[in-house]
C-alpha positions as CSV (number, residue, x, y, z in Angstrom):
1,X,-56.3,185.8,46.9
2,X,-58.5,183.7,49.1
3,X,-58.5,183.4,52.7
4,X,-56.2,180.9,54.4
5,X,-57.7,177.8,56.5
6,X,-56.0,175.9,59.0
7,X,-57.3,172.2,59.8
8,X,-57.5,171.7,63.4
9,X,-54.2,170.2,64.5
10,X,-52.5,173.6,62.8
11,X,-54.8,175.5,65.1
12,X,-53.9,174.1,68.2
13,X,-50.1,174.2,67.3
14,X,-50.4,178.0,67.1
15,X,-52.5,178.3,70.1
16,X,-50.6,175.7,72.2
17,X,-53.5,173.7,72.6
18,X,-54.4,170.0,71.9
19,X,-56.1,169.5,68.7
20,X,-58.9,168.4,70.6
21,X,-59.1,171.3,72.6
22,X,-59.7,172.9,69.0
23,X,-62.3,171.0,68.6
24,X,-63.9,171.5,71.4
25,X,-63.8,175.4,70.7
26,X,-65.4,174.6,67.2
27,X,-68.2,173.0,69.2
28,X,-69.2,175.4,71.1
29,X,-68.7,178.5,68.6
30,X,-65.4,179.9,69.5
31,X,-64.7,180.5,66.3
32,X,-66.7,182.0,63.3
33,X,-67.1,181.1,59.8
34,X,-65.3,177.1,59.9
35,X,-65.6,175.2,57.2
36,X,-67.3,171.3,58.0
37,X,-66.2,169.0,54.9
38,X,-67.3,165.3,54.9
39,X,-70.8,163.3,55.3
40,X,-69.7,160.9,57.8
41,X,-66.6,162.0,59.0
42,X,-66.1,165.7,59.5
43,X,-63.3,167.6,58.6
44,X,-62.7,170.9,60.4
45,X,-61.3,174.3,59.0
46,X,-60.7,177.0,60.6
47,X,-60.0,180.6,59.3
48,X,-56.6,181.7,60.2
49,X,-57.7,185.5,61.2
50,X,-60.2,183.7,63.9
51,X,-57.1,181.6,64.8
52,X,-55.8,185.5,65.6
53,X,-58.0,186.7,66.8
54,X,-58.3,183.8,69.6
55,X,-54.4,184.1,70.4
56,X,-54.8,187.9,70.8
57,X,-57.9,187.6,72.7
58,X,-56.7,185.5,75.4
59,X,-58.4,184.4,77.8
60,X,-58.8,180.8,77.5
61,X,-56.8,177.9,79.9
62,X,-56.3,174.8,78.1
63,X,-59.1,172.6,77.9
64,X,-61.4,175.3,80.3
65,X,-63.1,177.3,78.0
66,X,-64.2,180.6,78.9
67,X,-61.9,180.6,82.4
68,X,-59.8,183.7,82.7
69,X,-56.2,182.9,82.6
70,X,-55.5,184.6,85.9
71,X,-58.7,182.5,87.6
């Protein structure tokens, strides 16, 4: 059985986040191994363990990347 991908929008749903906070993370290598489909507009998919692993991790405030929670 293959690995399960979330598109972005399922991401942030499961993190609390916008969808373009999601993005944001995938531009700056929050999370490994996502999947780019499209040659002019790109379509985002993110493995659901690095989804996880995020949430579990902790850590991040909303749109502030890499700010403690407790900052």
């Amino acid at each position: 059985m293959g690995e399960r991908y979330l598109t972005p929008q399922e991401a942030a749903a499961r993190l609390g986040v916008s969808d373009e906070t999601i993005r944001r993370y995938i531009k700056r290598d929050v999370f490994r191994d996502v999947i780019a489909r499209g040659m002019f507009k790109k379509r985002y998919f993110v493995p659901e363990r690095e989804v996880e692993r995020v949430r579990i991790e902790g850590g991040f405030l909303g749109n502030d990347i890499g700010l403690p929670a407790n900052a």
